[in-house]
Structures are given as structure tokens and as C-alpha cells.
C-alpha positions as CSV (number, residue, x, y, z in Angstrom):
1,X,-241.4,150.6,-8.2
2,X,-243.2,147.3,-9.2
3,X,-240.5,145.6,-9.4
4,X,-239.3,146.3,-5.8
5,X,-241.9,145.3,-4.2
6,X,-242.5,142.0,-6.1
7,X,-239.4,140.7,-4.3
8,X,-240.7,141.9,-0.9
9,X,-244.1,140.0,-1.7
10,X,-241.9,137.0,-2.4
11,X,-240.2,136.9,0.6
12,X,-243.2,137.6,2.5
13,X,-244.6,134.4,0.3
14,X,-241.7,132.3,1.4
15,X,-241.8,133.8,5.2
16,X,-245.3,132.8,5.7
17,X,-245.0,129.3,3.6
18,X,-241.7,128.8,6.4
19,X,-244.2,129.4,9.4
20,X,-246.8,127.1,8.2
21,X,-243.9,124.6,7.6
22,X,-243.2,124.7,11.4
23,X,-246.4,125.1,12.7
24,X,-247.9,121.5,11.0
25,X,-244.5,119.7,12.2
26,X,-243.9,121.3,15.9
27,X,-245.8,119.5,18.5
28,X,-248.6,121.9,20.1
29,X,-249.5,119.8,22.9
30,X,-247.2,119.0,24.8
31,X,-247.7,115.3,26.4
32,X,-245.5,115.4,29.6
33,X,-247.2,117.2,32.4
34,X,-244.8,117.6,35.2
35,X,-246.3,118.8,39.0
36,X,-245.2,122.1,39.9
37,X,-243.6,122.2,43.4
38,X,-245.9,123.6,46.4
39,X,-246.6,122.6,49.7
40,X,-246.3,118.9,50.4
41,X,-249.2,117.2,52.3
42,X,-246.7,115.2,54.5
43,X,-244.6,118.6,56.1
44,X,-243.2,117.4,58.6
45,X,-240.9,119.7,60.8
46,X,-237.2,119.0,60.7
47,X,-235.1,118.8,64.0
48,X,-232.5,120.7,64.7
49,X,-229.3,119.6,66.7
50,X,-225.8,121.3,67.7
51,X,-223.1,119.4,67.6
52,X,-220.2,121.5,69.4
53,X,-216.4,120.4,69.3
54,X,-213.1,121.6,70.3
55,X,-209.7,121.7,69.2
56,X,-209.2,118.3,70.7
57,X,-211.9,116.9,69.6
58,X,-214.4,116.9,72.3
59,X,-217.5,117.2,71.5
60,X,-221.5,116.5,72.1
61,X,-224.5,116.6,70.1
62,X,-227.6,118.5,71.6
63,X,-231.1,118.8,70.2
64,X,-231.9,122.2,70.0
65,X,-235.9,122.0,70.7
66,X,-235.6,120.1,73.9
67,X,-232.0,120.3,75.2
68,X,-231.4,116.8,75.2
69,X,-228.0,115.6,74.9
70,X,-228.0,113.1,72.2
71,X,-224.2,112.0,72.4
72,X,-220.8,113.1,73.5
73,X,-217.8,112.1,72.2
74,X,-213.9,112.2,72.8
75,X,-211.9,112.1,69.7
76,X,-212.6,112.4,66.1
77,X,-213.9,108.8,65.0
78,X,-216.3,109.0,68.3
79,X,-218.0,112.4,66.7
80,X,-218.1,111.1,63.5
81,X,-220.1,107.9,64.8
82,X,-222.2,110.2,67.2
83,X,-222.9,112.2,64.0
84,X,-223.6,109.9,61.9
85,X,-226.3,108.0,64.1
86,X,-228.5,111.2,64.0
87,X,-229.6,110.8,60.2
88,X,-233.3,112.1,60.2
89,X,-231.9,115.6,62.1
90,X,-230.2,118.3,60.7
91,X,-226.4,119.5,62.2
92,X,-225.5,122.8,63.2
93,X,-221.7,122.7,63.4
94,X,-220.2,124.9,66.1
95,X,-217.3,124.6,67.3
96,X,-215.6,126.3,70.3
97,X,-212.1,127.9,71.9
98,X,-209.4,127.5,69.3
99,X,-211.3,124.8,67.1
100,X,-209.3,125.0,63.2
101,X,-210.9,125.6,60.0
102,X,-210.0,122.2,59.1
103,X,-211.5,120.7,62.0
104,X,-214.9,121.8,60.4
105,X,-214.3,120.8,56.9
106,X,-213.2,117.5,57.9
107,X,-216.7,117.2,59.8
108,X,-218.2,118.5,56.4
109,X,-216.5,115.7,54.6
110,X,-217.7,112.9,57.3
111,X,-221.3,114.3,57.0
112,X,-221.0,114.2,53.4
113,X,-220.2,110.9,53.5
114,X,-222.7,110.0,56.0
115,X,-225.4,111.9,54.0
116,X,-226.3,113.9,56.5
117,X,-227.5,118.0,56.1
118,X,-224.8,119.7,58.1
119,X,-224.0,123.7,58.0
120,X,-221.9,126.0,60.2
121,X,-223.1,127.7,63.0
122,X,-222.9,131.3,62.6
123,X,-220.3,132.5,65.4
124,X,-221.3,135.9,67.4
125,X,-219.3,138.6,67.2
């Protein structure tokens, strides 16, 4: 029975020589301090526009707060240059009548490329 438990003291021995092995070489402090995300003191409300388009193309883009028209457009490079002037609002993308699915991804790909935040407008059933 002695002899049993003199290898269990052992490896207890080498367990606890293993942890005080770490514990001098692993760093305890940690030396970069990263700020955890919160409310900014700059929050600033983002605008909101709708920029609305048909199958061929035809198109405006409206502010949603104040109903102003901000452009309208005939044609796909006049939407993408209307779109692409309004960099500090955010897009809602709606399109109308019998606008295509690749109608809006190619408008996800110009405001992509433009940098701009774009999503799709939620159609109403």
C-alpha cells in the first residue's frame, strides 16, 4: 500500500513543480489595454434615404426624414452617379413594378464599390 501511493505523491510532486513552471514564465499582467466599445461621445444620427428604381431604370433618391428629393435619374449609370454622391447617408433600396433581382444586386455591387451602406427595402406583402 506504501508503495502505491509513493507514485501518486510523485506525480503530485511533478504536477505541482509543472504549475509553478508556468506560473514564473506566463505573463500575469497583461500590458495591452484595449477600450471596450460603448457609447461614443460624438453620436451623431445617420440619415436615411430611398432610392426607388424600376425595371427600366428609372429612379430617384428621397430622404426619408424630410421628403426631399435628392436626385432622379434615367438609366443605370445616372443612378449609380445619383447614388454615389450621397456618401454620408445610408440607402434603402426599393425597387418597384417588375424591377429584377439582378437589378438590385447590380446596385449592391455599385454601392460596394462606392463604399456606401446600402440594404433592401423590405417589400409589403
Amino acid at each position: 500500500m506504501k508503495r502505491s501511493s509513493g507514485h501518486l505523491l510523485r506525480f503530485i510532486d511533478l504536477g505541482l513543480l509543472l504549475l509553478l513552471a508556468f506560473l514564473s514564465v506566463a505573463e500575469l499582467n497583461p500590458t495591452l489595454q484595449v477600450q471596450l466599445p460603448g457609447k461614443s461621445s460624438t453620436s451623431r444620427e445617420t440619415a436615411v434615404a430611398r432610392a426607388v428604381f424600376d425595371h427600366d431604370w428609372n429612379g430617384s433618391v428621397k430622404r426619408l426624414d424630410n421628403s426631399q428629393i435628392l436626385c432622379q435619374a434615367s438609366g443605370i449609370a445616372a443612378l449609380k452617379a445619383c447614388m454615389a454622391k450621397q456618401t454620408h447617408i445610408r440607402l434603402l433600396l426599393a425597387p418597384v413594378k417588375a424591377a429584377t433581382v439582378q437589378q438590385i444586386v447590380t446596385l449592391l455591387d455599385a454601392c460596394v464599390v462606392a463604399g456606401l451602406q446600402c440594404v433592401i427595402e423590405a417589400t409589403p406583402e
